[in-house]
DRENDO-1510 file (C-alpha; in Angstrom, 1 decimal, always signed):
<recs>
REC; n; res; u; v; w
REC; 1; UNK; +0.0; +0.0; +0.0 .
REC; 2; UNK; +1.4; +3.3; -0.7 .
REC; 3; UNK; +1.9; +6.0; +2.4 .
REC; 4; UNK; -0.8; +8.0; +0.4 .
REC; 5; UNK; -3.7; +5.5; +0.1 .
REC; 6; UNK; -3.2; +5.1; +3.8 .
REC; 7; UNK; -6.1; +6.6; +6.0 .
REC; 8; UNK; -6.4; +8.2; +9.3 .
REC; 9; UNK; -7.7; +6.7; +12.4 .
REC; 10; UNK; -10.8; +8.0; +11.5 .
REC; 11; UNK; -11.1; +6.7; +8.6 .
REC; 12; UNK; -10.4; +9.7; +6.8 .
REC; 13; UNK; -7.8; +10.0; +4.2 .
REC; 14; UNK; -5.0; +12.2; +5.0 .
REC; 15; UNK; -4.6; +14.0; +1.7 .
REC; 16; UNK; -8.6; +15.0; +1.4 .
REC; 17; UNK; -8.1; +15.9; +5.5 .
REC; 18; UNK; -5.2; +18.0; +4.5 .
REC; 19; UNK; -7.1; +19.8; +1.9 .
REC; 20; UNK; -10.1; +20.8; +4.0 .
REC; 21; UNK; -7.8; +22.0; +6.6 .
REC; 22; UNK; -6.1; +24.0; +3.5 .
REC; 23; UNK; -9.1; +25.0; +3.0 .
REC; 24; UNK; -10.2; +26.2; +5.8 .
REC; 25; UNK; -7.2; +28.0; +6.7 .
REC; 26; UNK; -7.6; +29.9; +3.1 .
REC; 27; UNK; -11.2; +30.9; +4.0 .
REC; 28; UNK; -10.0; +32.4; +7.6 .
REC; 29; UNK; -7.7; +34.6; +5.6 .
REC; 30; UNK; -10.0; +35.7; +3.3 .
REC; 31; UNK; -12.5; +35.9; +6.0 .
REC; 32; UNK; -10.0; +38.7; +7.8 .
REC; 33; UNK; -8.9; +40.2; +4.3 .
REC; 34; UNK; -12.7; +41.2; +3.7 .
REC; 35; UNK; -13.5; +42.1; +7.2 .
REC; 36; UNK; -10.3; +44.8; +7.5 .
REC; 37; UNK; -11.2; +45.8; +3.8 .
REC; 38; UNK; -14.7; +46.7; +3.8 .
REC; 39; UNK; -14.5; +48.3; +7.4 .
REC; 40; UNK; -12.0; +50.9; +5.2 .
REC; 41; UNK; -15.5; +51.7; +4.1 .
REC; 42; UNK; -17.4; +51.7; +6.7 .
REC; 43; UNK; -15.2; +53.3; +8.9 .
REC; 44; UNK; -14.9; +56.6; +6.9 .
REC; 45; UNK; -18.1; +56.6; +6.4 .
REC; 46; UNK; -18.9; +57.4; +9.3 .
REC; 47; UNK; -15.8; +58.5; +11.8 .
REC; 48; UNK; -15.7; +61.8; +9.1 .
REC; 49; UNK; -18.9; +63.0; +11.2 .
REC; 50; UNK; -17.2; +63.8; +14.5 .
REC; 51; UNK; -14.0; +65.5; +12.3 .
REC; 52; UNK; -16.6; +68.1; +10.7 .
REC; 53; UNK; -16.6; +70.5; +13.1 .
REC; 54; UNK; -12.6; +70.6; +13.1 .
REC; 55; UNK; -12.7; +70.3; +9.0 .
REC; 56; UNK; -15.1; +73.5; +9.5 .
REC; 57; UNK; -12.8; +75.3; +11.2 .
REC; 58; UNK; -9.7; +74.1; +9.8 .
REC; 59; UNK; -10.6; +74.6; +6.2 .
REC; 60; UNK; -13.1; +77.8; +6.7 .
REC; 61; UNK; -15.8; +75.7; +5.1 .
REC; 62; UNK; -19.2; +76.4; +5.0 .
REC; 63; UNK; -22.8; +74.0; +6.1 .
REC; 64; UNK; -22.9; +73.3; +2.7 .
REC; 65; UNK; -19.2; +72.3; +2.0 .
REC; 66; UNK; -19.6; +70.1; +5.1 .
REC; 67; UNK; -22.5; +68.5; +3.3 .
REC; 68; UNK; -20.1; +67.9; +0.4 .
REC; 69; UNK; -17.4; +66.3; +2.0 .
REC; 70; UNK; -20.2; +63.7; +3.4 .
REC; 71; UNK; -21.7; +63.4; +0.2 .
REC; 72; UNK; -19.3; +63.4; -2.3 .
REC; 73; UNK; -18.2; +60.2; -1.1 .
REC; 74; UNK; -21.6; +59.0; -1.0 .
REC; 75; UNK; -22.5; +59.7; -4.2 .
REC; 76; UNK; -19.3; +58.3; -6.3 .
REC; 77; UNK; -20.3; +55.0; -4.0 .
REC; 78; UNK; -23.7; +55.0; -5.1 .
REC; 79; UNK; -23.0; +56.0; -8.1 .
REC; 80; UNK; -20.9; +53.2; -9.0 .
REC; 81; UNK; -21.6; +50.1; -6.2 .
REC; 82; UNK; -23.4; +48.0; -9.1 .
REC; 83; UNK; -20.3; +48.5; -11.6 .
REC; 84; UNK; -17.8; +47.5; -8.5 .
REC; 85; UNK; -20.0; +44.5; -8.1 .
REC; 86; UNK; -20.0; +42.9; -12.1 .
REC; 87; UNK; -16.4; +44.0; -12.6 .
REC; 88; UNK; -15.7; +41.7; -9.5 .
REC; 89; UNK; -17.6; +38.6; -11.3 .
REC; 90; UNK; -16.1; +39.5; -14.9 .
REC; 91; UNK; -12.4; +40.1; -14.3 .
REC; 92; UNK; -11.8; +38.9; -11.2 .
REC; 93; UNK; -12.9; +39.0; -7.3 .
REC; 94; UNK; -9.4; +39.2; -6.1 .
REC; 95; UNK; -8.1; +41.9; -8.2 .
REC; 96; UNK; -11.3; +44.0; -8.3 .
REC; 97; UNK; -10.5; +43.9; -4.3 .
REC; 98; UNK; -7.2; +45.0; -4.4 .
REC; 99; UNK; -8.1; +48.0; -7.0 .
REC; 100; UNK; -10.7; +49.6; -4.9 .
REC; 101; UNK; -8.2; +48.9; -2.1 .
REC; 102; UNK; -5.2; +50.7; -3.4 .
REC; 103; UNK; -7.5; +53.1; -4.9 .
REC; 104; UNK; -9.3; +54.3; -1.6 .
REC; 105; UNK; -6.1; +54.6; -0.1 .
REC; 106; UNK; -4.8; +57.2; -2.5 .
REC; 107; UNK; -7.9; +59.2; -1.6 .
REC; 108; UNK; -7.5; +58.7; +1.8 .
REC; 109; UNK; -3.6; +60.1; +1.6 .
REC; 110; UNK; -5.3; +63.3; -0.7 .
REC; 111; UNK; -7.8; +63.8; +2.2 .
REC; 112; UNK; -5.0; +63.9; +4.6 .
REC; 113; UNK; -2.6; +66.3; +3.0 .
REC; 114; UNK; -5.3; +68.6; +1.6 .
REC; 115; UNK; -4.8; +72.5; +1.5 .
REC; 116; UNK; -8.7; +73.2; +0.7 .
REC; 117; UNK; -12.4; +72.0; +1.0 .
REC; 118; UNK; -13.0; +71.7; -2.8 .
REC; 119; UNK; -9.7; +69.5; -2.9 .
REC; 120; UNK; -11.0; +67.4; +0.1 .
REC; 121; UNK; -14.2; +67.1; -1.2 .
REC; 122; UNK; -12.5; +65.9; -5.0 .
REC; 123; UNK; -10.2; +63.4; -2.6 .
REC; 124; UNK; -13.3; +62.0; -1.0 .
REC; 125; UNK; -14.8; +61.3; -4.0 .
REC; 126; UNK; -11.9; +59.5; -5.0 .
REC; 127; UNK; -12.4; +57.5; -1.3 .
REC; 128; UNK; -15.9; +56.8; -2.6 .
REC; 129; UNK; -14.9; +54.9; -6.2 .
REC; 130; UNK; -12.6; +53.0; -4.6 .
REC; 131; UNK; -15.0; +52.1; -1.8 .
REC; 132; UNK; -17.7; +50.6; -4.7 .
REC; 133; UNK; -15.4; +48.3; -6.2 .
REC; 134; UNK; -14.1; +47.1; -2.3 .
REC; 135; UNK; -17.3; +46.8; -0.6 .
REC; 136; UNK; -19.4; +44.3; -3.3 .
REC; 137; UNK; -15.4; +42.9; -3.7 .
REC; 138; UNK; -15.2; +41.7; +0.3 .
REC; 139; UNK; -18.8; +40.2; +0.0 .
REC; 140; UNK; -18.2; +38.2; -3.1 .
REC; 141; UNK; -15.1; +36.7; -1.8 .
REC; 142; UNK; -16.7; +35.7; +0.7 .
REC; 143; UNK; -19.4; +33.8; -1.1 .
REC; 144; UNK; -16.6; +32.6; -3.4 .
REC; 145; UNK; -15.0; +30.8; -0.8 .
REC; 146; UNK; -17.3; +29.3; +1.7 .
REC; 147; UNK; -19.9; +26.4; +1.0 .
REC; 148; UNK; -23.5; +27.8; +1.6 .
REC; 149; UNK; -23.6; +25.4; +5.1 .
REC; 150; UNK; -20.6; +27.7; +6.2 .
REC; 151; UNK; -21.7; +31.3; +4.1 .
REC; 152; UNK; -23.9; +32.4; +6.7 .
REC; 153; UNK; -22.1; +32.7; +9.8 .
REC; 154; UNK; -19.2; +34.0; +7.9 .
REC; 155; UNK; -21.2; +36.7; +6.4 .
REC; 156; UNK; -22.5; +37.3; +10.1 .
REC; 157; UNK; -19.0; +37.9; +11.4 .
REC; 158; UNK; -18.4; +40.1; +8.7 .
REC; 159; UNK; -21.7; +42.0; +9.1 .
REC; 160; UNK; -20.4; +42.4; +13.0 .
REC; 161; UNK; -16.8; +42.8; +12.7 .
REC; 162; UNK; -17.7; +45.8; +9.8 .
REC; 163; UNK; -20.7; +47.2; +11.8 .
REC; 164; UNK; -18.7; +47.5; +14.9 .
REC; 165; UNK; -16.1; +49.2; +13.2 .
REC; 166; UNK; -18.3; +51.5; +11.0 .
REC; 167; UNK; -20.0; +52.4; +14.6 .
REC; 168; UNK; -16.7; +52.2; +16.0 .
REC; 169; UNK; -15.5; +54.9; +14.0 .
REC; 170; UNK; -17.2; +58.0; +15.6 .
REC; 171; UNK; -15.1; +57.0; +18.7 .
REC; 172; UNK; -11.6; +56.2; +17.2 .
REC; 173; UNK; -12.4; +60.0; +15.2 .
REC; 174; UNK; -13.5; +61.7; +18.1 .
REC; 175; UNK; -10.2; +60.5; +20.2 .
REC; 176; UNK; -8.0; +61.2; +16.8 .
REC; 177; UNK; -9.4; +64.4; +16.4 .
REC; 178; UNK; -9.1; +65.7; +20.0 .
REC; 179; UNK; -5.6; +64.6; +20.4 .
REC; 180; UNK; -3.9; +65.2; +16.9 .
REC; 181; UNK; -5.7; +66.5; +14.2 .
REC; 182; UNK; -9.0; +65.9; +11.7 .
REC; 183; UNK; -6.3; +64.9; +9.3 .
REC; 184; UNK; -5.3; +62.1; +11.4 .
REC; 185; UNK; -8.6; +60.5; +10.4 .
REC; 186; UNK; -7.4; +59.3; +7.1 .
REC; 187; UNK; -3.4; +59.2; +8.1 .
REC; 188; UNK; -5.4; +56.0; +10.0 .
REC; 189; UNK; -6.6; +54.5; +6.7 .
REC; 190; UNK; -2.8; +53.9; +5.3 .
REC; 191; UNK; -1.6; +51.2; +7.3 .
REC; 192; UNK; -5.2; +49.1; +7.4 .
REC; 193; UNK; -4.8; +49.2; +3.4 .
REC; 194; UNK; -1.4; +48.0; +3.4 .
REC; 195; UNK; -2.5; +45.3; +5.8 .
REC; 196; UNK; -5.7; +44.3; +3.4 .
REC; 197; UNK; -3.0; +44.4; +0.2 .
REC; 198; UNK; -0.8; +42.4; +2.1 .
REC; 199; UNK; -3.1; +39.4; +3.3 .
REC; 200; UNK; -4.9; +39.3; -0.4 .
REC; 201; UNK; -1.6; +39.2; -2.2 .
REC; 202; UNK; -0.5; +36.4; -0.1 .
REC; 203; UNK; -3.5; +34.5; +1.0 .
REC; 204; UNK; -6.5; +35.0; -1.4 .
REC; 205; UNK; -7.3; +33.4; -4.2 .
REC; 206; UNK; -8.2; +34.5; -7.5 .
REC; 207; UNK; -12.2; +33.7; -8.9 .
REC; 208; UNK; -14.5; +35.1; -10.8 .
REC; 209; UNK; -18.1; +34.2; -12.0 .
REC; 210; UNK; -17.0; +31.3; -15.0 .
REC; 211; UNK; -20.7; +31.4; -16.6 .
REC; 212; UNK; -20.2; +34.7; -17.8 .
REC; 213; UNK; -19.7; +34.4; -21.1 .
REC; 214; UNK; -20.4; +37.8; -22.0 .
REC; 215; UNK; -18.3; +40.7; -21.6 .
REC; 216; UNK; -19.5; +43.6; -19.5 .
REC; 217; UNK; -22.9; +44.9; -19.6 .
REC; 218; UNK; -21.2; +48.8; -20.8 .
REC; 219; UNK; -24.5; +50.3; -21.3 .
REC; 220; UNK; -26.2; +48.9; -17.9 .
REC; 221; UNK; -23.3; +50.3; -16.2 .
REC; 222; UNK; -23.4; +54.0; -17.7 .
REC; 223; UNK; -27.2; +54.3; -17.0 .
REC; 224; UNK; -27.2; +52.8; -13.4 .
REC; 225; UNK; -24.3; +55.5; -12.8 .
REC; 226; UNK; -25.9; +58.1; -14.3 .
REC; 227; UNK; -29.5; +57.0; -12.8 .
REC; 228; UNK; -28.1; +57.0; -8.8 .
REC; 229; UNK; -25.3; +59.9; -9.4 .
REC; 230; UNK; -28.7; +61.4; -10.3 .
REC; 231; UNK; -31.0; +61.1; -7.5 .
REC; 232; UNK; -28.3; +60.8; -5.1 .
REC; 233; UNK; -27.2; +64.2; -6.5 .
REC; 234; UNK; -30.9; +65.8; -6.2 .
REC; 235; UNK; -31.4; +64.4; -2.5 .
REC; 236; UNK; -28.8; +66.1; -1.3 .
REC; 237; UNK; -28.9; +69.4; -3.3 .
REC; 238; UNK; -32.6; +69.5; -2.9 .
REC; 239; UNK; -32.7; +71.5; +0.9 .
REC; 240; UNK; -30.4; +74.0; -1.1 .
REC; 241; UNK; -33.3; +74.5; -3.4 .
REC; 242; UNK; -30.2; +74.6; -6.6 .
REC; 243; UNK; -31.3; +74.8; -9.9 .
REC; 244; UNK; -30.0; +71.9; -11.4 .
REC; 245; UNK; -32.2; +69.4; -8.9 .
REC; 246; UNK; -34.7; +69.0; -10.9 .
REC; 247; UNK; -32.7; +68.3; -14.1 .
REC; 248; UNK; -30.3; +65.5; -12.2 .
REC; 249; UNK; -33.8; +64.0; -11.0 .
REC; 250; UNK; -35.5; +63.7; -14.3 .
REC; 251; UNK; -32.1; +62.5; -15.5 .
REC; 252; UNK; -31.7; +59.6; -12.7 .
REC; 253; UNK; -35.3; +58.7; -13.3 .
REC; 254; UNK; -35.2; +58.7; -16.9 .
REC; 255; UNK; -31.8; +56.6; -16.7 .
REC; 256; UNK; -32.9; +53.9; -14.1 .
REC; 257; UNK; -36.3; +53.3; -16.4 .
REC; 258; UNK; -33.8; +52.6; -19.3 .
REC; 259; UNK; -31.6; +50.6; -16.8 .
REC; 260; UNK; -34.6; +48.1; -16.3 .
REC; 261; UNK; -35.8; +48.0; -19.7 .
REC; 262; UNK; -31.9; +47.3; -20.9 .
REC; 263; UNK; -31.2; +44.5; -18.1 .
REC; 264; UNK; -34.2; +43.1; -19.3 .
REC; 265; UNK; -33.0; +42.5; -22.4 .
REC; 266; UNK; -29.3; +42.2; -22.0 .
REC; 267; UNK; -28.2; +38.7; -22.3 .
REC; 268; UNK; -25.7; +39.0; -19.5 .
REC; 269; UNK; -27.3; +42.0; -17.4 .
REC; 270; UNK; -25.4; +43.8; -14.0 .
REC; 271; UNK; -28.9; +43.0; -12.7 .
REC; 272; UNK; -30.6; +39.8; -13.3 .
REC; 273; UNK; -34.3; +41.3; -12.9 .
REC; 274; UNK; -35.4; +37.9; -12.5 .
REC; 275; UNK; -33.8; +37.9; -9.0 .
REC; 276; UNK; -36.7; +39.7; -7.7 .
REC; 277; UNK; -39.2; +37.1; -8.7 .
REC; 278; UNK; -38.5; +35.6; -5.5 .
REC; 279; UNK; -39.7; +37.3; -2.4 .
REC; 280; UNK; -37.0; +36.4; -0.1 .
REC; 281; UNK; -34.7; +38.1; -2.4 .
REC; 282; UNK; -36.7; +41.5; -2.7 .
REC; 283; UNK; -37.7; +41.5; +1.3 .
REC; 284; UNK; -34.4; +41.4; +2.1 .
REC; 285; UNK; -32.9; +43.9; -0.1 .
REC; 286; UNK; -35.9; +46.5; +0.5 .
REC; 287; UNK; -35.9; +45.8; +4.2 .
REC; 288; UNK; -31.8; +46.4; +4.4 .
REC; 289; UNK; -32.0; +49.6; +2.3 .
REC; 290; UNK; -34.6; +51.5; +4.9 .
REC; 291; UNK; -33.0; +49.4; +8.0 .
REC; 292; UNK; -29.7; +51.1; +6.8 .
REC; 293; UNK; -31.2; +54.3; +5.4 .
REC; 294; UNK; -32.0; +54.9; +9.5 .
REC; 295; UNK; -28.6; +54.1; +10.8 .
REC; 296; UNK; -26.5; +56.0; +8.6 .
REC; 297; UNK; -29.3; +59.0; +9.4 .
REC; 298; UNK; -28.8; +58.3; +13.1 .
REC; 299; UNK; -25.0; +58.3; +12.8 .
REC; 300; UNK; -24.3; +61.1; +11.0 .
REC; 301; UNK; -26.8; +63.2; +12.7 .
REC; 302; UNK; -26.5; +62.3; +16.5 .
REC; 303; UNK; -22.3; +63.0; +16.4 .
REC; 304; UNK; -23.1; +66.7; +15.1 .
REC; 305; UNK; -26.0; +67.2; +17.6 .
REC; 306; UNK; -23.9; +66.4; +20.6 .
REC; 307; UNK; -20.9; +68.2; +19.7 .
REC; 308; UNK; -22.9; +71.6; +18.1 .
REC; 309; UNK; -26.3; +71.6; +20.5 .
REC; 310; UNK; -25.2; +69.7; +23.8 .
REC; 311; UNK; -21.7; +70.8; +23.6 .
REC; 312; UNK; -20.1; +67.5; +23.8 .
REC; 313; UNK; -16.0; +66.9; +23.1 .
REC; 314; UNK; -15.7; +65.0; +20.5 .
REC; 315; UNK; -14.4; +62.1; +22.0 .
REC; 316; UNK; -17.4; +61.8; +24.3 .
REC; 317; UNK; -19.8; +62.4; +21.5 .
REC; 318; UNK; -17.9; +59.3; +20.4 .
REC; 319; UNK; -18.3; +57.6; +23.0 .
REC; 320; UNK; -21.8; +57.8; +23.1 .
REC; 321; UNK; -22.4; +54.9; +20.7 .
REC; 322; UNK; -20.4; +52.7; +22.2 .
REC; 323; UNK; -23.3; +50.5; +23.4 .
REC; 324; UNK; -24.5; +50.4; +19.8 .
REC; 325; UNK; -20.7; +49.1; +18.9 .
REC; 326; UNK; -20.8; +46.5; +22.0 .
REC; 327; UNK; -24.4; +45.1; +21.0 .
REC; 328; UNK; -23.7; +44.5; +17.3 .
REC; 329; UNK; -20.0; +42.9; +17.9 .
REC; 330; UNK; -22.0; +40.4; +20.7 .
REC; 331; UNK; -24.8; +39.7; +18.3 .
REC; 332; UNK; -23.8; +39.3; +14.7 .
REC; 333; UNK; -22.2; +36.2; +14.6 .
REC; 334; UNK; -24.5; +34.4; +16.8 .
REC; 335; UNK; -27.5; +36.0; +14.3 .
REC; 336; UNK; -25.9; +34.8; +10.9 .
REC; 337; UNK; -26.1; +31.1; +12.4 .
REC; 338; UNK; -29.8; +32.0; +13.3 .
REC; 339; UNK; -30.4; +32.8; +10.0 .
REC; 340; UNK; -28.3; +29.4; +8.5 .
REC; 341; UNK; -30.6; +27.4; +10.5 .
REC; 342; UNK; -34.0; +29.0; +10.8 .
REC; 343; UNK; -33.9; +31.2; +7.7 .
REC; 344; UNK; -33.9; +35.1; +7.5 .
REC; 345; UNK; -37.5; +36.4; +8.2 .
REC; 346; UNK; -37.7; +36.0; +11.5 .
REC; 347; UNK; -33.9; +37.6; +12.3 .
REC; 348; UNK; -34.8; +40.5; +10.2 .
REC; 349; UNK; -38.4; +41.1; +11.5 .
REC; 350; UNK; -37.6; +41.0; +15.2 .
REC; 351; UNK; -34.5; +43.1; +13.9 .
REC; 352; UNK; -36.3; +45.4; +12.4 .
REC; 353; UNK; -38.6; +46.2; +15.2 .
REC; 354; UNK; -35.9; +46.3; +17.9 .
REC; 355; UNK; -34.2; +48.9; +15.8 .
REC; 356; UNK; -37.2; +51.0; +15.0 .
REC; 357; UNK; -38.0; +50.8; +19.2 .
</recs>
């Protein structure tokens, strides 16, 4: 008998033990790669809220600037998250990843080393591009490397891990920007990008969606820009009362109606409308768009409120969400396996409600 038809004790056979353990170790490093490279994104997201007041006053910016610098990187996200997502399953997961990586990171060195607010609010939209091609990138790594009896839990823990730091970020800021300087903020994001290049260069794996036989869907992509660039633009221009709202409207309407009628059509579209035939899919993606619509309200609002009306530092305005962070790193990973084993309406009705209480 040859020493590699022998088996284990078990009755396993070493070689196929040794690959699941292979395995597994690969899927850890992904795991980590995607956690410490969407929370890039998350965590500027939302720790730029407690440095607007210092930005304000560092930059001689106005309400409106400060709206910008929020927005701008809100809108290139939007704006391009669908794009991020099928240039991940065309040319490949992994390097899709590490572009939106390396990308983000030269933002977030322009933010820090700005001289004005119209150059910060050019460098966050910089932070914002790269953010759509890393966000979708972590996720479908993810799914690309773990069997659907394991997906769940690891998407919990990298819902928690990325929650908790995107909540997590209002207190790091508030600390950074008390003790150094708002530009500190982003001086943060170089290392953690190095890190995230680092692990992915030497531990994850190329994929990419093999049934694609098609190249990319150009056209879907252009519209669904120009549709959400659109309305995301009007939304936030629309309290200013500017005159081009209700031209970037009609033009985001206009372009997501010819979005739906081209994906329809389109024989390898960004958006296969037949996803939303199924209810489960269409819950879950309406129910996460308002669930997060009132977070991201609640954190960018409550920081400025506590600093500006109740005349909170802003490391203490910080640390007001702390329970928020604790709660969601207890809870995530224990949730995901919920939702492996008992499906997701329940988790995300009861969810749902305890937020909105």
């Amino acid at each position: 008998m040859k020493p590699s038809d022998r088996r284990a004790p078990d009755g396993s056979h070493p070689r196929s033990t040794q690959a699941v353990e292979n395995a597994a170790t690969g899927n850890f490093w992904v795991l980590i790669a995607a956690i410490l490279g969407s929370s890039l994104a998350f965590v500027d997201g939302t720790v730029v809220n407690i440095a607007l007041p210092a930005i304000q006053s560092g930059l001689h910016a106005t309400s409106r600037d400060l709206q910008w610098v929020v927005e701008s990187y809100a809108l290139s996200l939007a704006s391009l998250l669908l794009v991020g997502g099928s240039f991940g399953d065309s040319y490949g997961r992994k390097m899709v990843f590490l572009f939106g990586t390396v990308l983000f990171a030269i933002g977030s060195a322009w933010c820090a080393f700005v001289g004005s607010i119209e150059g910060l609010i050019a460098a966050r939209t910089v932070q914002g591009i790269g953010a759509a091609f890393l966000v979708p990138g972590s996720l479908s790594l993810i799914s690309s490397a773990y069997p659907p009896s394991t997906r769940g839990r690891a998407i919990g823990t990298w819902s928690g891990f990325t929650a908790m730091m995107g909540a997590g970020g209002p207190v790091l800021g508030g600390w950074l920007v008390e003790h150094f300087s708002w530009r500190s903020v982003f001086v943060l994001n170089l290392p953690l990008a190095a890190v995230v290049v680092g692990i992915t260069l030497w531990r994850v794996n190329e994929s990419k969606n093999e049934k694609l036989d098609e190249a990319l869907d150009w056209s879907g992509a252009l519209l669904a820009s120009i549709g959400l660039g659109g309305i995301t633009y009007a939304l936030v221009e629309a309290s200013e009362k500017a005159s081009g709202v209700l031209v970037a409207a009609s033009a985001g309407v206009i372009a997501l109606i010819a979005f739906l009628i081209r994906e329809a059509r389109c024989p390898a579209p960004m958006v296969p409308l037949a996803l939303f035939k199924s209810r489960t899919f269409a819950g879950a993606n309406l129910i996460t768009f308002f669930l997060y619509s009132g977070l991201g309200g609640i954190l960018y609002f409550l920081p400025f409120t506590l600093i500006q009306i109740h005349h909170y530092s802003a490391a203490e305005a910080g640390a007001a969400l702390l329970p928020l962070i604790f709660i969601i790193f207890v809870l995530s990973r224990w949730t995901g396996g919920l939702v492996a084993t008992y499906g997701a309406r329940a988790p995300l009705t009861v969810g749902s409600i305890i937020v909105a209480a």
